[in-house]
C-alpha positions in Angstrom: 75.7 131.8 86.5 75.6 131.6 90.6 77.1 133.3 93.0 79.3 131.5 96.4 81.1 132.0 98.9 83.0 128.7 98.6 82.5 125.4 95.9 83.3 122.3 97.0 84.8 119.9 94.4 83.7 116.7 95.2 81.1 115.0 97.1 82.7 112.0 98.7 83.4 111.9 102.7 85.9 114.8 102.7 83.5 117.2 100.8 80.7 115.6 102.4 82.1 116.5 105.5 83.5 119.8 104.5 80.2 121.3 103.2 78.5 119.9 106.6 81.3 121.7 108.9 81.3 124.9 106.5 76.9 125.1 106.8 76.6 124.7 110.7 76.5 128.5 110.7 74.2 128.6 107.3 76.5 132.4 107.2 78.0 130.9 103.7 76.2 130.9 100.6 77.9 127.0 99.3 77.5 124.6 96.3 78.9 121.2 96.4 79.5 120.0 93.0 80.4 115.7 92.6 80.4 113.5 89.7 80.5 109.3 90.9 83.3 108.1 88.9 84.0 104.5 88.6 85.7 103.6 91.5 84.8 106.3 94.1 86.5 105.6 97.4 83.4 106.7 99.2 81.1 104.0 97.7 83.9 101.5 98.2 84.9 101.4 101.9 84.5 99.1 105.1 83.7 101.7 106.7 86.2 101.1 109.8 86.8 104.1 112.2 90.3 102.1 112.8 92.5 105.3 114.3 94.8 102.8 116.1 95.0 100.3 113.2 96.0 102.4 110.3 98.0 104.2 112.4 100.0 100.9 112.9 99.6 99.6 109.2 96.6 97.0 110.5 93.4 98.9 109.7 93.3 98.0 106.1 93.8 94.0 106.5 97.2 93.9 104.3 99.7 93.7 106.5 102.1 91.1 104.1 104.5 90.2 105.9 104.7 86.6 104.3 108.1 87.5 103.4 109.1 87.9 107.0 107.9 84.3 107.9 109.4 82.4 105.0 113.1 84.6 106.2 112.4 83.0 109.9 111.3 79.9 108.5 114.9 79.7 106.5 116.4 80.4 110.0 117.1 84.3 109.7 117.6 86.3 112.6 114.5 87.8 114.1 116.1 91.2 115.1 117.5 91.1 111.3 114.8 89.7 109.5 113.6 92.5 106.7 110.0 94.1 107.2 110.1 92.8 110.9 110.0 97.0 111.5 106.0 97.6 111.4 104.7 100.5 109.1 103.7 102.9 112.1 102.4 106.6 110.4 104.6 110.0 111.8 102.9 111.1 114.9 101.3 114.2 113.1 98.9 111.3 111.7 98.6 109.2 114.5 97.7 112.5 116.6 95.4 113.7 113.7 93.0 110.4 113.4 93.2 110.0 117.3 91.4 113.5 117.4 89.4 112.7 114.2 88.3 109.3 115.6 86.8 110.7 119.1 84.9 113.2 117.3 82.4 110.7 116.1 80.1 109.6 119.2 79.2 113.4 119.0 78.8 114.3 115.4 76.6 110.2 115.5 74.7 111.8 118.0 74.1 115.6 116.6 73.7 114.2 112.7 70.5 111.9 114.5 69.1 114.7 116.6 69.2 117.9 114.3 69.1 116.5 110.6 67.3 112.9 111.3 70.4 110.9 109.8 72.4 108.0 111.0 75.6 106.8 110.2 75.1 103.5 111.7 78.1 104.1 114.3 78.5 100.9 116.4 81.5 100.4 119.0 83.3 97.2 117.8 86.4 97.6 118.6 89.1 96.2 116.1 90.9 92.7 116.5 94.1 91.3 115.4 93.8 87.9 115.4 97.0 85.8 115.7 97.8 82.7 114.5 101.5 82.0 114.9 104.4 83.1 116.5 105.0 85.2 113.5 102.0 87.3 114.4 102.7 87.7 117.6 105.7 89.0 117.2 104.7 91.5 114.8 101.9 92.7 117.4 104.3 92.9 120.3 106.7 95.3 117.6 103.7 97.2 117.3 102.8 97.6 121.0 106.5 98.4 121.1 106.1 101.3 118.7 103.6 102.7 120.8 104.4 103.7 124.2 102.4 106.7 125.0 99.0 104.2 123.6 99.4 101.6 125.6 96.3 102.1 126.9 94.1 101.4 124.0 96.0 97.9 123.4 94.2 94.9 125.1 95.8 91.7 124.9 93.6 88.4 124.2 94.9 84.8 125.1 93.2 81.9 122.9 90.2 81.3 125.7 89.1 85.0 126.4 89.6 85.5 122.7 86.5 82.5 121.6 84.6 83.8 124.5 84.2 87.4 122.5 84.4 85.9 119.4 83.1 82.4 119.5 83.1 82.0 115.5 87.1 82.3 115.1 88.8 79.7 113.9 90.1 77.6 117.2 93.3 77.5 115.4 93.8 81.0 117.0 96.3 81.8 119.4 95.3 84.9 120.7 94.7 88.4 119.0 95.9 92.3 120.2 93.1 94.7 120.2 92.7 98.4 119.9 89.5 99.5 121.9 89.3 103.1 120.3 88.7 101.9 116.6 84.8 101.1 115.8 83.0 101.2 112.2 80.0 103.3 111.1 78.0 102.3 107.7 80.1 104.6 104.2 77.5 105.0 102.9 75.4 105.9 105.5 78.2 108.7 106.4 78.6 110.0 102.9 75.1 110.3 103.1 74.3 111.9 106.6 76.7 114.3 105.7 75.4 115.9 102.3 72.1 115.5 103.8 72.6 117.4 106.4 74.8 119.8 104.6 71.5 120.2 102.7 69.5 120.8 105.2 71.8 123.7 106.1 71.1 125.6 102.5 74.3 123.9 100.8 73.2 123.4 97.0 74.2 120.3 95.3 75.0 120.0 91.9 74.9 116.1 92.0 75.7 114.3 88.6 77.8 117.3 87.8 81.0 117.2 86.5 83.4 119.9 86.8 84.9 120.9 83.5 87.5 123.8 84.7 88.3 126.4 87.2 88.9 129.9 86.0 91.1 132.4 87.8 91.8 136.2 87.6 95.3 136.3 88.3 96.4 134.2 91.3 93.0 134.3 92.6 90.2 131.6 91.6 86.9 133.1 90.9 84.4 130.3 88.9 84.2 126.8 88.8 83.1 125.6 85.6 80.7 122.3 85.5 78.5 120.7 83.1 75.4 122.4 84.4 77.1 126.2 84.1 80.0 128.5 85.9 79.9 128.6 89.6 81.5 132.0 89.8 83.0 131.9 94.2 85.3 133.6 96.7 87.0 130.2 97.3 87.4 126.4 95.9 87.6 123.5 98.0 89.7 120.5 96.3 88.1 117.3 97.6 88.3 115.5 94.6 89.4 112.1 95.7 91.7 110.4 93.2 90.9 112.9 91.0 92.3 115.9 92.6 95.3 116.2 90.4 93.1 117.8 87.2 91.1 119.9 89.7 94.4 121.5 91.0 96.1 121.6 87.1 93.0 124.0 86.4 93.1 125.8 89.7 96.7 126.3 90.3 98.2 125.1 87.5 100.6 123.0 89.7 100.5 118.9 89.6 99.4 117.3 92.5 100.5 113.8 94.0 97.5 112.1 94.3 96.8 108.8 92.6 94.9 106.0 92.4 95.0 102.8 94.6 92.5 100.3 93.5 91.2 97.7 96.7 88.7 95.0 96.2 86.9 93.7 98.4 84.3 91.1 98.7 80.6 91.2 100.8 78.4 88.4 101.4 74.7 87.9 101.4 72.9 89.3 104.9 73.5 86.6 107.2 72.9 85.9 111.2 75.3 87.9 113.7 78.8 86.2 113.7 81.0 89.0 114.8 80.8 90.9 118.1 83.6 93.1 116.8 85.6 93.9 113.6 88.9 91.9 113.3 92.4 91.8 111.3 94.8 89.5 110.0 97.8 88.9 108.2 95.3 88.1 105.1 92.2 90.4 105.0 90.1 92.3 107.5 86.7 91.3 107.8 83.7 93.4 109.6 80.4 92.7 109.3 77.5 95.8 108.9 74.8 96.2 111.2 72.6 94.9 108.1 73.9 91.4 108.5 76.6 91.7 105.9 80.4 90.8 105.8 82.7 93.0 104.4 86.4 91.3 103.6 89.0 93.4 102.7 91.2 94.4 100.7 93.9 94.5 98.3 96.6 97.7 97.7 97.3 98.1 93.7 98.5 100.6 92.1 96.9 100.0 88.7 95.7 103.7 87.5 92.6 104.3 87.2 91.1 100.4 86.2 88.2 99.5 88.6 88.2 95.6 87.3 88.1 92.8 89.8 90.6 89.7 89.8 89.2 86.0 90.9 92.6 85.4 92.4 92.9 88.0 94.7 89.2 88.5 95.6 90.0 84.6 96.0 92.6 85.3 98.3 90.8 87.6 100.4 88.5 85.0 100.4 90.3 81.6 101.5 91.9 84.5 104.5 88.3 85.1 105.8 87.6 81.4 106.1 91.1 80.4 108.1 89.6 83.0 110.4 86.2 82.4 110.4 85.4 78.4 109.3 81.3 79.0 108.8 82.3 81.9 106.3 83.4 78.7 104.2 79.3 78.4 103.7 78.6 82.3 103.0 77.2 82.9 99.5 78.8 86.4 97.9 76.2 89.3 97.4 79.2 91.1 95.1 82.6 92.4 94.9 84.0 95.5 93.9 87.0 97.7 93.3 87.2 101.0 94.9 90.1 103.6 94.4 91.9 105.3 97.1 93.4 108.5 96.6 96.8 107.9 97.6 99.9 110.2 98.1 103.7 109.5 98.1 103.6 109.9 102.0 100.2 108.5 102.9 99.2 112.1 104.7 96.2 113.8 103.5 97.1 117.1 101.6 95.3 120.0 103.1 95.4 123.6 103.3 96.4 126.2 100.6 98.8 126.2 97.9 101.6 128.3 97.6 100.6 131.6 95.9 97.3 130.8 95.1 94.4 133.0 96.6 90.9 131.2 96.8 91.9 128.1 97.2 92.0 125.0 99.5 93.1 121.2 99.4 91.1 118.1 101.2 92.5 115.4 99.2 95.0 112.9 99.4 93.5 110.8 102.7 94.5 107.6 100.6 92.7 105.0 103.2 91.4 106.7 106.0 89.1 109.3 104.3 86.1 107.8 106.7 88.0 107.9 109.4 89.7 111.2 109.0 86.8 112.8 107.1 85.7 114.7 111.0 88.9 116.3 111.6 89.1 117.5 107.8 85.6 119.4 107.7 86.9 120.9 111.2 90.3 122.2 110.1 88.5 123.3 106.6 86.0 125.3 108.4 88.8 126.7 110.1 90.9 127.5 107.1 88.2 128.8 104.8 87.4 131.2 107.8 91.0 132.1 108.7 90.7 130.9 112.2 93.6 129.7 113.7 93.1 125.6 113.0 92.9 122.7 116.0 95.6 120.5 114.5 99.5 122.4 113.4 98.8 121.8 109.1 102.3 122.0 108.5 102.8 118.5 108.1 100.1 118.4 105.9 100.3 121.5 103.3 101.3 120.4 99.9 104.6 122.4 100.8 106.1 119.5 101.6 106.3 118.1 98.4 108.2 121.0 97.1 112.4 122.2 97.5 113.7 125.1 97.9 113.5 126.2 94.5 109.4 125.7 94.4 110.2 122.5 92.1 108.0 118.8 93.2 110.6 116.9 94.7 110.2 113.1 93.8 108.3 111.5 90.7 104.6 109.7 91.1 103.2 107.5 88.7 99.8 109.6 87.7 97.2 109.5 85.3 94.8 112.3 86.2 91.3 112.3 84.1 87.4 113.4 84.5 
């Protein structure tokens, strides 16, 4: 049996990051404990630092409003046509992945110069291309939506946009850009981060599954895993799609997080054909600074199956080549499923849970986990330490799910297992 101050539950980006921001001070004795379950969001991302663009429902390339154009095809009225109204997040989110988002050039440069790791963090920029009137007017209700960020939105007309991105189709019309949302490499982040946390004396129980949490009380004192009990002042819940059966063992309270499965598709390494990563009412394709091209991605709620489907990953396909023609000669390294660990909001559940000691959330970031993962470790630091945190929680404590009464307000489709 060991002895910590805090065990963190998971070793994707959130506990990655949460391990890193707890060790700068190495004043914490820490284990981070992570199992890779099929279908771990880390191992699964495009890796796009997209504040703007999933702020404004663009960042994860399934924007889906095919609907909308067949309605003004069939001669409905624009100002009535259903799902015209973009999905822009609540303002706590859009304020939380700003601050999240211009944390990076800084951690890039510290995780290089003190712990020798990189990221990969390139400035990109992110693109939505159009190619009707259709799109257009969806990216002008977006700009609309956004007053107080107009000045992260560039505007592109068909000739400025081939100059910066000379492969796009020429059937183009134009495209919106956000100039605040870049990419790093997941992997390389996931890894810079538990590296570094390493460095700092965190021990990692990798390939360790944890099995239960035991509590005296109200109060957590152990984590149980397949390698032995973690006895510990405080738990960290940063299990991913998985954080319901952590919190059953810890809290004994459900938690509504689930799974939502994305493929996506990456080709072989090929020659540099993107200057920037870019979006469309089909897919989202970036390509990495080793060569390859991520396209992206389906939303499914499907449980916990990580199987891939020819006719989406098709589809993903056949939208990467309308925007990019010389993708139609791109040979496909593999494909993949990935879950996300969604919430009946979208907001990331942080914080503690209602009269439980010892305990703290990091779960929940459905999509954004990447880009979201900075601000997280920050405010976790901050809450393990009881310091008064950067960002107001409120919006973001698992209180919200509850009434008056204490009962969960709302039903989720789960089905938790480890």
């Amino acid at each position: 049996m060991s002895q910590y101050d805090v065990v963190i539950c998971g070793g994707g980006v959130i506990g990655g990051s949460v391990a890193y921001a707890l060790s700068r001070n190495k004043d914490l004795k820490i284990a981070l404990v992570d199992y890779k379950n099929p279908g771990n969001a880390s191992r699964a991302s495009a890796g796009g630092l997209w504040a703007m663009g999933e702020s404004t429902g663009l960042g994860c390339g399934v924007i889906l409003f095919k609907t909308l154009s067949k309605q003004l095809q069939e001669g409905a009225d624009v100002s009535q046509a259903e799902g015209m109204k973009p999905h822009i997040m609540p303002k706590p989110f859009f304020d939380l992945a700003m601050m999240s988002n211009a944390m990076y050039p800084a951690l890039n440069q510290e995780l290089l110069e003190k712990h020798g790791v990189d990221m990969k963090f390139e400035k990109t920029g992110l693109k939505f291309v159009l190619f009707d009137q259709y799109d257009r007017i969806y990216a002008e209700h977006i700009a609309s939506a956004v007053p107080d960020r107009q000045q992260h939105i560039r505007w592109l007309d068909r000739d400025t946009l081939l100059s910066e991105e000379p492969n796009i189709s020429r059937d183009a019309i134009g495209a919106m850009e956000f100039d605040t949302d870049h990419q790093i490499n997941p992997y390389r982040l996931n890894d810079a981060y538990v590296e570094a946390a390493r460095q700092n004396g965190v021990d990692l129980y990798l390939n360790t599954k944890v099995t239960g949490i035991e509590r005296q009380g109200n109060r957590v004192t152990a984590v149980q895993t397949s390698r032995g009990k973690l006895s510990c002042g405080m738990i960290v819940n940063a299990g991913g799609s998985w954080a319901e059966q952590i919190s059953l063992w810890a809290t004994g309270m459900q938690m509504p997080v689930f799974p939502v499965k994305g493929q996506v598709l990456v080709s072989e390494k090929l020659p540099k054909i993107l200057n920037g990563c870019i979006t469309t009412s089909d897919c989202y394709i970036a390509q990495k600074d080793n060569g390859e091209i991520l396209i992206g991605s389906t939303t499914e709620e499907r449980g916990y199956d990580t199987s891939t489907d020819l006719t989406l990953l098709k589809q993903l396909a056949q939208g990467a080549m309308k925007s990019i023609p010389q993708l139609r000669d791109m040979n496909i390294k593999r494909c993949w499923a990935g879950l996300r660990p969604g919430s009946p909001d979208e907001l990331p559940i942080l914080g503690p849970m209602p009269g439980i000691e010892g305990y703290m959330n990091a779960c929940g970031h459905f999509r954004t986990g990447m880009l979201t993962s900075a601000i997280t470790g920050k405010l976790l630091n901050e809450l393990v330490r009881g310091e008064p945190t950067s960002v107001d929680i409120t919006p973001f404590l698992y209180d919200r799910f509850l009434n008056e009464s204490g009962d969960m307000v709302g039903e989720y489709h789960l089905e938790a297992s480890l």
